[in-house]
Each structure stands twice: as structure tokens, then as C-alpha cells.
N, C-alpha and C positions, 0 to 999 in steps of 0.2 A: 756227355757234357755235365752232367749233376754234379762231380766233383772239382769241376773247374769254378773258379772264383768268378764277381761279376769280370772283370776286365777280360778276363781271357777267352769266357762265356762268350761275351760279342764279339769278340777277336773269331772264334771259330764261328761264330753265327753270319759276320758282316765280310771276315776278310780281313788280312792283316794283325799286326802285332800289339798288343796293347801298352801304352807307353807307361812309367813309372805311378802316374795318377789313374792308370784305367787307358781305355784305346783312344786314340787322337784322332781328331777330326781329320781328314787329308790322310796323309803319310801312308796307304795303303788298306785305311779304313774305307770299306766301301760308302757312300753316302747315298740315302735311300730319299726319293721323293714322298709326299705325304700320300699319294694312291699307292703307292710299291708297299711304305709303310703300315696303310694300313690294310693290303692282303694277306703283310707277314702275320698282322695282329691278328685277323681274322682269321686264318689256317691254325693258328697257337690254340687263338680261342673255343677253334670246333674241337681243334684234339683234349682240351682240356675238358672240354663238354661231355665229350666220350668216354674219357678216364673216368668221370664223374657217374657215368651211367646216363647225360642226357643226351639227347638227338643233337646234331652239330647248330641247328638252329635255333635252340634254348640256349641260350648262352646269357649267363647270371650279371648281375650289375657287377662284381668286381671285373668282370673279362670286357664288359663295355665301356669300365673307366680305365685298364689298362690301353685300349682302344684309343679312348679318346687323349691319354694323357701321350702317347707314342704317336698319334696324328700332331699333337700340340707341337711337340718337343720336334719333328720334320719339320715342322711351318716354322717354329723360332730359328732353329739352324739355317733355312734359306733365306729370312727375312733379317735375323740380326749378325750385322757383319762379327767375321769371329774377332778383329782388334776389338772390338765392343766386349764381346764378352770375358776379354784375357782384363780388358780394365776394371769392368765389375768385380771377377774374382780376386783378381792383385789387391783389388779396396777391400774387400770382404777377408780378404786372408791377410791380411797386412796389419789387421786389428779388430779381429773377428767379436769379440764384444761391445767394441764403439760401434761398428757399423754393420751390426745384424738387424738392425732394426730402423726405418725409414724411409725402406726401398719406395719407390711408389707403387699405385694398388694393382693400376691395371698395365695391360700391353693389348695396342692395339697394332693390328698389323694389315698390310696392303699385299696379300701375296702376288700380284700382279707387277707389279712396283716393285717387290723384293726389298719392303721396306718397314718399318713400324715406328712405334711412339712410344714411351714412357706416359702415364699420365697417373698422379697424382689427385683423389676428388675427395673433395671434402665438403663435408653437412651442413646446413645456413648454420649460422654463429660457431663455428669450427672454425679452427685458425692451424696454422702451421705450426709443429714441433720440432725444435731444435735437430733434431736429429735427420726429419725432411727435407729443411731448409738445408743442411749440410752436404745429401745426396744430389738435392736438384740446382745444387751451385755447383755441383761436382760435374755433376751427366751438362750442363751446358757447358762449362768448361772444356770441357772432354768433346764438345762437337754428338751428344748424344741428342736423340731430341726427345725432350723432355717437356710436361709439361704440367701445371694445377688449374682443376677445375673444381669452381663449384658446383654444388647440384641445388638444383633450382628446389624452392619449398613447392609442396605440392596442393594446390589451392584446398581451401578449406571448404 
């Protein structure tokens, strides 16, 4: 697989064909849950330990943020619907320097629920920036749930 590009990489890794942007979601891409997800990491990680000359359970902070970023990235795919994310990208790609910047900060998500949030949090005397106010008139509009929080000062 070393000479296959990423798309086709997970194509042979997941199953299925990778569409013109990289492998699709559905369409005979397998879809892995965040425990299935993260044994693949974990097996990657021992072998890579090994390569490395360490024992499978020394496994280095970059194989534990690939870890944790491949659990992330399972939990977003089961919590946020994909119409959600074909609109982010269509905004994003539709005018990739007006709106690369303003997203909100965090995502909170209910894996039980199958569901999450946008939120937006800003510092006491912070205010919203044009470019903010543009995304989360956008994500309500769009039926996204979004949302801005401040954060509380913290007593002195």
C-alpha cells in the first residue's frame, strides 16, 4: 500500500472505491464505529512501535494523537449528519478565503443521541467578529445547531 495515494490507501484499507475527492462516505466505503476505529489505531500503532524497535506498548505521543484524532473523526461521522457536512464544505469551497475563518471554536457532541453542537465562546469584553456572525447566521439558517457562549471571568 506505500505506493497508493491517500484515497486509494483507505479504499484498500476500509473497502470500496475512492471517489474523485478521496473515498465517500456510504457508496461501499466501509464505516467503522469509534471502538472498531480505534483497535485499527491501536494495531497500526503497535506495528509502528515495532518498526521503531519499541515493545507494542510504548507507543509515542504521535501514535496517541493519531489515536485520538481517528476516535475524533468516528465520533464526528456518527454524530454530524453528512447533509451538515456537504454544507460546511460547499461554504468553505465556494469561497475558500472569505470563509476559512470564523468557524466556531468548539463541537460538542452526545454520542448517545447521535447528535452535537456547534458553539462559539468568547472571553468577558470579546465580542463577535464579522466573519463569526456570518457562519452562525449561516449554521442557524441551515437548521445547524449552533451556538455563542461566553465564558465566565474567573473570580479574583
Amino acid at each position: 500500500m506505500a505506493g497508493l495515494g491517500p484515497g486509494k490507501r483507505a479504499a484498500a484499507q476500509f473497502g470500496g472505491e475512492p471517489g474523485p475527492a478521496g473515498p465517500q462516505r456510504g457508496g461501499g466505503v466501509q464505516e467503522v464505529g469509534p471502538e472498531e476505529a480505534h483497535r485499527h489505531q491501536h494495531g497500526e500503532a503497535a506495528r509502528q512501535a515495532l518498526r521503531r524497535g519499541r515493545q507494542p506498548g510504548e507507543v509515542g505521543r504521535r501514535e496517541g494523537r493519531d489515536a485520538c484524532a481517528l476516535q475524533l473523526l468516528a465520533l464526528a461521522l456518527d454524530c454530524i449528519p453528512p447533509a451538515h457536512l456537504r454544507l460546511f464544505f460547499t461554504r468553505l469551497l465556494r469561497d475558500l478565503k472569505a470563509n476559512r475563518t470564523g468557524l466556531p471554536d468548539l463541537v460538542r457532541f452526545w454520542p448517545a443521541a447521535r447528535r452535537y453542537e456547534l458553539v462559539e465562546v468568547k472571553a468577558p469584553g470579546d465580542k463577535l467578529q464579522d466573519n463569526q456572525i456570518r457562519w452562525l447566521a449561516y449554521c442557524e439558517a441551515q437548521g445547524i445547531p449552533v451556538r455563542a457562549a461566553a465564558a465566565a471571568q474567573a473570580p479574583a
